[in-house]
N, C-alpha and C positions, 0 to 999 in steps of 0.2 A: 331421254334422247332415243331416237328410231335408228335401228342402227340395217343397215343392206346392203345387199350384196350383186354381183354382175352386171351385165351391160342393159337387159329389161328396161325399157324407158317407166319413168317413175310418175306419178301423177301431177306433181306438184311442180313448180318450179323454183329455183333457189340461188343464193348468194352463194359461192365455191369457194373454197381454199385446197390447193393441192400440195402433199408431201409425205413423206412417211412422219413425219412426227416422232419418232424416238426417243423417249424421254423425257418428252412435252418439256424443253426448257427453257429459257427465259425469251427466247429470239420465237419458237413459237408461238405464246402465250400472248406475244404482241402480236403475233397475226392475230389466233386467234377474238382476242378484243376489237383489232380493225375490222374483221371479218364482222363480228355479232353487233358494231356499230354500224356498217354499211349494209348491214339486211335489214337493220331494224330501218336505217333510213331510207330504204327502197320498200318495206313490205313483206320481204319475202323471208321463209327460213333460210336458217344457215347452216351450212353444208360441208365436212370435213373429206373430202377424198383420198383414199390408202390407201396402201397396196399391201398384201401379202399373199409368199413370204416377201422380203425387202428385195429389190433388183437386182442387188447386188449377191444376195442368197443362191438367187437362181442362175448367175450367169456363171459363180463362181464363188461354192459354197465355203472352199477350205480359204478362201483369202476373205472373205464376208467381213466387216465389222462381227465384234462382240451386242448381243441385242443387251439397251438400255431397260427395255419394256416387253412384253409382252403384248399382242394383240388384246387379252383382257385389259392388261393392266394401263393399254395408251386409251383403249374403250373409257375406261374410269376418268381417266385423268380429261378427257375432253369431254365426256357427259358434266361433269364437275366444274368444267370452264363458261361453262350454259349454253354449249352449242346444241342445235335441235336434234340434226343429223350425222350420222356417222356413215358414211357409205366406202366399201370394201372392193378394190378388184383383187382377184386372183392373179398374181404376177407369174404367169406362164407364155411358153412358144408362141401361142396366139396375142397375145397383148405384147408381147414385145416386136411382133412383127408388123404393128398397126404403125406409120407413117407418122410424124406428128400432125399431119391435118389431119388425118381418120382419127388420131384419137381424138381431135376438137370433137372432130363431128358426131363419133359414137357415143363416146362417155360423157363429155361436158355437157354439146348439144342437144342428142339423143335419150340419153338416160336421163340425166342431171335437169335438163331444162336451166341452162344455166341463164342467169342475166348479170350476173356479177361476178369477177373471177380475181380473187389475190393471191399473187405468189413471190417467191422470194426475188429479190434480184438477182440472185444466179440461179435461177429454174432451168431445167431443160428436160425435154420432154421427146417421145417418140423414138421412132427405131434408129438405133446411133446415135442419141440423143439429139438430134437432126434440129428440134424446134427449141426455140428461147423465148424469151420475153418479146422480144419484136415483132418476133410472127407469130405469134397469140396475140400481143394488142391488133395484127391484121388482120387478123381472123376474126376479130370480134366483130365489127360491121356485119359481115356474111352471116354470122350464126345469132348472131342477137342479146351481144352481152359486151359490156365494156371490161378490160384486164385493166390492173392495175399492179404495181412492183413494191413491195417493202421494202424501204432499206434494209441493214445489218442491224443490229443490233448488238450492241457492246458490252462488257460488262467490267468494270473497272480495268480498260481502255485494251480489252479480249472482246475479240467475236465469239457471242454466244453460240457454241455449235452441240451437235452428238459427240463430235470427233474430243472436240475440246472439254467436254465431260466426261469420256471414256479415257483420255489419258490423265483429267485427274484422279478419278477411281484410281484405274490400274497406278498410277502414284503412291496412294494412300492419301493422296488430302485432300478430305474428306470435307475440310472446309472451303474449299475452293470449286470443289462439286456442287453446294446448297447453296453459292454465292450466283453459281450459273446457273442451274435449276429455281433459285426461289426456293427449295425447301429441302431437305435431308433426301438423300439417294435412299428409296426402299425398293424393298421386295416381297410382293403379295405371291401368298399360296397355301396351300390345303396343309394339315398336318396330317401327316402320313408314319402307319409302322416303320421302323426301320428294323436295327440291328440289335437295340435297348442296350450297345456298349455304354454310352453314357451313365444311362442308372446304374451298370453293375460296377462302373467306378466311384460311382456316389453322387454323380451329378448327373438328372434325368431330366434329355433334354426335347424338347419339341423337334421333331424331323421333319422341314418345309418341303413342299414336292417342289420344286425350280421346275419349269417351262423350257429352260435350254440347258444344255452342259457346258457352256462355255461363258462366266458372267462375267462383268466388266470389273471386279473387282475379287481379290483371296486374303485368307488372311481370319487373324482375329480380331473381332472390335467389340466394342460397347457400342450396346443396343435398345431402341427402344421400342416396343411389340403393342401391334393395334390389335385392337379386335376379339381380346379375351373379354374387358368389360367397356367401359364408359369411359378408360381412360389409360394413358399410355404405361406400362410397365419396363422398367426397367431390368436388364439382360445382357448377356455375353454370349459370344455369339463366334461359333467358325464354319467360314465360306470356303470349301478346300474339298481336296484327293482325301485327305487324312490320311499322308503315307505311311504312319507307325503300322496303320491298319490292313491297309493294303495297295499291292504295290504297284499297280494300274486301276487307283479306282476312278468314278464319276465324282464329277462334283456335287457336292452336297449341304444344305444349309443344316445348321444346326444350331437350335436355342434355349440356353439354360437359363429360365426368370430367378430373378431375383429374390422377389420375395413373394411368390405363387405357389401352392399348392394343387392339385387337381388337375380333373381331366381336361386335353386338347383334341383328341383325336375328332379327324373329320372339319376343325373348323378351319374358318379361312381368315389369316393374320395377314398384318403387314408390319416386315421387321424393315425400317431406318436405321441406318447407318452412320453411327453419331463420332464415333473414333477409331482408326485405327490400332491395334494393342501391339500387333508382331506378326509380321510374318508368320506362316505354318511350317512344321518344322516334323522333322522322324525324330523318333525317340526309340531308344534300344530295346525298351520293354513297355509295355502297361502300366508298371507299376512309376513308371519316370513320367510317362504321357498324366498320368493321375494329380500328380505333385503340378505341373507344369499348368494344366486344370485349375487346380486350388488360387495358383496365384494370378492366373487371366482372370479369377473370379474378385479376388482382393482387388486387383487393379482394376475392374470396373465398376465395383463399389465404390472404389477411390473416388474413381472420375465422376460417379452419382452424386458424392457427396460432397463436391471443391468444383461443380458444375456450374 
């Protein structure tokens, strides 16, 4: 998948979908498909357009959704769905003050060369969100591409959304996340030093570098971890402050395997989120926080082994 950035008109021309896509879930995934069936039956590649950061980041960072994804990690997940292109704006002053007809015309028209264009049924687009689906299917005559509207998308009789995954996360269930996603909520990133608290309590854990400090989910779960070999390991896992330790911290992943030995550092895993264990909790000392450890570790052994 080619992946690009700003307004540059592009060489080629292409079949469009437009949205953030956050957490590629079940309601995307059916664009996506309609999308890679309607390029294929026109000819042309297919074309994902995004924004970052998200619109709502920049107009108004402390009220922002929690991010589902990562710009890498929606990259992956839509190269993986077999679309060609990935194409990026920069969600700044200048793009939010384009009109929804300039945006037709610069991005779709201009850049994009678009001839095919699918978006949700409640899209809206341009400054004040001014433009909808009606006036894109008008505009299309003018610029030279027909729009078309997906319906919703349902999931055991729930609209597939971001919003609707983010408060199952921040729920804890966990199962009600992978029912709407299609597959277990994870998290890719680098193994990074940290504090090596974990090892001097006896359980040495992988420290994930997170992309943002605020995830859609805390806590400890059972886990299961890509990317050491060929095949998923099983892990326990806490997404938290870690207040025993300190008492404005960041948030932070951390991953103790199961049954793994050796080195992590430097690579890049993806921990799935298969249960929640408990809430995160202060403990008076280290030596409670240790004990409290051992049995997050029994219990998701538990869960490994009556899975």
């Amino acid at each position: 998948m080619r992946i690009s950035h700003g307004l540059t008109p592009l060489a080629s021309l292409h079949a469009v979908t437009i949205g953030n896509f956050d957490g590629l879930h079940r309601g995307h995934q059916a664009m996506l498909d309609k999308l890679r069936q309607e390029a294929r039956a026109r000819g042309l590649p297919s074309c994902v357009l995004t924004f970052e950061p998200h619109p709502r980041e920049f107009f108004a960072p402390e009220q922002a959704p929690t991010r589902l994804t990562s710009l890498g990690e929606k990259a992956a997940l839509i190269a993986a769905a077999g679309i060609d292109r990935l194409h990026v704006l920069r969600f700044d002053r200048g793009l939010a003050a384009l009109t929804a007809e300039e945006f037709v015309a610069g991005a779709l028209a201009r850049t994009l060369g678009a001839r095919y264009v699918l978006v949700g049924d409640d899209f809206r687009f341009g400054r004040g969100r001014g433009g909808d689906f009606s006036l894109l299917q008008a505009l299309g005559p003018r610029f030279g591409f027909t729009a078309e509207a997906l319906p919703t998308v349902s999931v055991a009789d729930h609209r597939a959304s971001s919003t609707a995954v983010r408060q199952a996360l921040a729920g804890g269930d966990l199962e009600r996340a992978r029912r709407l996603l299609g597959r277990p909520y994870g998290i890719t990133g680098r193994v990074v030093h940290g504090d090596k608290l974990g090892r001097s309590l006896g359980f040495p854990t992988a420290n994930i570098q997170l992309r943002h400090n605020r995830p859609p989910l805390l806590g400890i779960f059972a886990v299961e971890v890509w990317g050491v070999n060929d095949r998923a390991l099983p892990g326990a896992a806490s997404l938290g402050v870690r207040p025993t330790v300190h008492e404005h911290g960041r948030a932070t992943l951390e991953v103790f395997l199961l049954d793994y030995q050796g080195g992590l550092y430097g690579r890049k895993l993806r921990v799935d989120f298969l249960k929640k264990l408990r809430d995160e909790e202060k403990y008076p000392d280290l030596d409670s926080l240790a004990a409290q450890i051992r049995r997050d570790v029994d219990h998701a052994r538990h869960y490994f082994d009556h899975r």
